[in-house]
C-alpha positions in Angstrom: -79.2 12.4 29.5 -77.7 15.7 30.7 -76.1 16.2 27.3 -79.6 15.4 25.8 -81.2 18.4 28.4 -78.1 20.2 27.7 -79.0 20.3 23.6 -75.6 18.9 22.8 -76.5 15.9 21.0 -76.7 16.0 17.3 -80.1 16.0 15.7 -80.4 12.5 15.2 -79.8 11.1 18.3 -81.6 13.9 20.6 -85.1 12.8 18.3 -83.9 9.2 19.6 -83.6 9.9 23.2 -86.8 12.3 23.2 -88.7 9.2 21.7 -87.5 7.5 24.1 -88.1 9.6 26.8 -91.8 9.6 25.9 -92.2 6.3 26.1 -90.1 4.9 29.1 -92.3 6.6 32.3 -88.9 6.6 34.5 -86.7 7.9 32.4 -89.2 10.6 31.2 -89.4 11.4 35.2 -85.6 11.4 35.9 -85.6 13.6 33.1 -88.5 15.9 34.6 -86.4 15.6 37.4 -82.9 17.3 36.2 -84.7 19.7 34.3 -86.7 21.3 37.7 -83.3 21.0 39.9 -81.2 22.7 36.9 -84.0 25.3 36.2 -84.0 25.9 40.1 -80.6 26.3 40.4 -80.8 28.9 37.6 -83.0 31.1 39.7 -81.0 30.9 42.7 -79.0 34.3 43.6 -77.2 33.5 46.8 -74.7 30.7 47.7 -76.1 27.1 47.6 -75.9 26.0 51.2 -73.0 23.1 51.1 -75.5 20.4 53.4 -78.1 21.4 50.8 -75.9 20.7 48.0 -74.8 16.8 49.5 -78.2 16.6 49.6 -78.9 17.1 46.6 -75.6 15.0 45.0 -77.6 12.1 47.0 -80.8 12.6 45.5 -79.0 12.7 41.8 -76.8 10.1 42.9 -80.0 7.8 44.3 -82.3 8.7 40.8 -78.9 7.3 38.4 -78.6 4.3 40.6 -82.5 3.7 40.5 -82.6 3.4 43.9 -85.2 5.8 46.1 -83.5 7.7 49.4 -85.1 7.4 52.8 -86.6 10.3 53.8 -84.5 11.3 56.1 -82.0 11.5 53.9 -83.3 13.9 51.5 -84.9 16.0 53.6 -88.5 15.1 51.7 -90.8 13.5 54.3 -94.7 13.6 54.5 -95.3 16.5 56.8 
């Protein structure tokens, strides 16, 4: 997938995963996904704070595996 939001996969196979991508809901989302963190992490100007960073390995980690983190551990909660 990262190669795919990258743009390093040959015509051919990028129209496959963005068909794809349009039709399976949680790929489409992880995909939704890495493209806010990597567009976020392009706006950032200071150093990424190390804790933030594990944090957000987990979360990438947790969205491969298909398994959801408590929030606790990602910091996301409901208030």
């Amino acid at each position: 997938m990262h190669r795919y939001l990258d743009r390093e996969l040959d015509e051919h196979t990028a129209k496959r995963v963005a068909r794809h991508l349009e039709e399976c809901r949680r790929c489409g989302l992880e995909a939704a996904a890495y493209t806010e963190i990597k567009h976020a992490l392009g706006r950032r100007t200071s150093t990424v704070d190390a804790a933030a960073l594990d944090r957000l390995r987990a979360f990438s980690d947790s969205l491969a595996s298909g398994h959801a983190l408590p929030d606790a551990d990602t910091g996301v909660g409901d208030g």
